[in-house]
N, C-alpha and C positions, 0 to 999 in steps of 0.2 A: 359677543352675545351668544353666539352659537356654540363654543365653547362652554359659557357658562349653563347652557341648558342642557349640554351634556354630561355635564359635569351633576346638575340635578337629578339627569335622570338617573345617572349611575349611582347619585344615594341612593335615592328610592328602590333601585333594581337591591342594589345591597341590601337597606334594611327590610326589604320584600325576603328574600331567600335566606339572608344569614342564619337566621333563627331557625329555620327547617335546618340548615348545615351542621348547628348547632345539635342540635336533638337528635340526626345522624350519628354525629362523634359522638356524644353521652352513649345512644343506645352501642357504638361500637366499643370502646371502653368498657359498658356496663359487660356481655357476651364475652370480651376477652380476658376479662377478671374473676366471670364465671360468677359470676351472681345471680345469672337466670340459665337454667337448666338449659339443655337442647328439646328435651321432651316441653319441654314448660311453651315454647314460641306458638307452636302451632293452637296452642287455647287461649294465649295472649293474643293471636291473628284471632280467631273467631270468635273473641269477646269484646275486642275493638269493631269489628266489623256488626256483630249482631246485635251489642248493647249501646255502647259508645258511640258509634257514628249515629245509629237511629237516632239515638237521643239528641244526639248536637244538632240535628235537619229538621227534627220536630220542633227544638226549643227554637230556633232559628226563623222557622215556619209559623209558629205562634204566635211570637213576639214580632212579625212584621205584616203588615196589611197583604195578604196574598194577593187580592186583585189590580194594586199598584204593582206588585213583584212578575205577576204574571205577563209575558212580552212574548205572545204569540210571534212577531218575526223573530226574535231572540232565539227561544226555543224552537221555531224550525230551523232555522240556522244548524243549532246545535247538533239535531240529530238526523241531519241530510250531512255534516261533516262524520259524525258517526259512522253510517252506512257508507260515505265517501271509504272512510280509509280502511270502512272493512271492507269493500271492494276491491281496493287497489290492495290491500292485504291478501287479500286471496287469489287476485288475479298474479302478482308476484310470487307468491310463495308458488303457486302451482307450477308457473313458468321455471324456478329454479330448482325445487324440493322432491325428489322423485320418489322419496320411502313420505307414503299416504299416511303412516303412522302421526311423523314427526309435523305432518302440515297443519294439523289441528292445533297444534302447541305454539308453532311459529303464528301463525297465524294471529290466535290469539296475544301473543306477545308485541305484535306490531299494531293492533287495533287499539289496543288498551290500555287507556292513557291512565297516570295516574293525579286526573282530573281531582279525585276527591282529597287524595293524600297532598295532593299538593295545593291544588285550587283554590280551595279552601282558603286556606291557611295564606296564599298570597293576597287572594283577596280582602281578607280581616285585614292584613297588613296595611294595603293600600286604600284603603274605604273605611279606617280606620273611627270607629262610633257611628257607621253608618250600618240599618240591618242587612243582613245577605240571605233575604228574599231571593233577587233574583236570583242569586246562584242557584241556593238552595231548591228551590224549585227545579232549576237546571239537572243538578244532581239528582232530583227523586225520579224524574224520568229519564236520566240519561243509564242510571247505572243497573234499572232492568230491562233495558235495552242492552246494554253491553251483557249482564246476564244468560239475555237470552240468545245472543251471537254466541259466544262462549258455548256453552250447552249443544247449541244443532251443530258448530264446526266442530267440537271435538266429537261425537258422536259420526255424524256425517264422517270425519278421517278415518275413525276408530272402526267403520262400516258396524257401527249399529243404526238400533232405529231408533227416532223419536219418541218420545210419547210425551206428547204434546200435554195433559193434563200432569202428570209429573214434575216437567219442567215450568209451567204456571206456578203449582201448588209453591215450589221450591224457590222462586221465587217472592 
């Protein structure tokens, strides 16, 4: 019996990720056959990010009763692990990283999951006709938080200064 539950979980783990492994290969194939420019990624990245994903959080958000979605221990959960491992993020990189430049980068690179790019998309899989309220919710507040970590570490390494209405606005 325990074998066969393992055996369950490991579909489910598969048809959870496959499909993201999938769309990996297509995009690496697509860039090695040179079908999307090098110049072209970087407006592909910020038209996914500023049209695309809003819209898939909003539609997401619409379509499910937000105050069933919303799970106050949930969402502090989420963003007390946030600030967890930007903590231990900074507190490490500091202990190991000695050029101040490179800390802001590391830093950010260890804090910053890719909750939405992946999350997401596992959770459709596995909740499969169910809405993703909660997530989604998750996501509207986790990721200008991660935002706004981003922002004050690179700045703070970079030894500039904040400006605190700037970086609101910008988010």
């Amino acid at each position: 019996q325990k074998v066969e539950i393992c055996v369950q979980n490991l579909i489910v783990s598969f048809n959870a990720i496959a499909p993201l492994f999938l769309l990996i290969i297509i995009g690496f194939f697509i860039r090695r056959q040179g079908l999307v420019r090098d110049e072209a990624l970087p407006q592909m990245n910020t038209l996914a990010f500023t049209v695309f994903l809003p819209a898939l959080l909003f539609n997401n958000l619409y379509t499910t009763n937000v105050a069933s979605a919303f799970s106050p221990r949930l969402l502090g959960y989420a963003i007390f692990a946030a600030l967890t491992m930007y903590g231990l993020a900074t507190a490490i990189v500091c202990l190991l990283e000695k050029d101040s430049k490179s800390r802001g980068a590391m830093i950010q690179a260890i804090y910053r999951s890719n909750f939405v790019l992946l999350g997401l998309p596992i959770v459709q899989t596995l909740f499969e006709g169910q809405d993703l309220g909660v997530t989604s919710v998750i996501i509207a507040v986790i990721v200008p938080i991660f935002n706004v970590m981003a922002v004050v570490t690179l700045e703070v390494f970079r030894g500039g200064k904040i400006k605190w209405g700037k970086v609101l606005l910008g988010i």
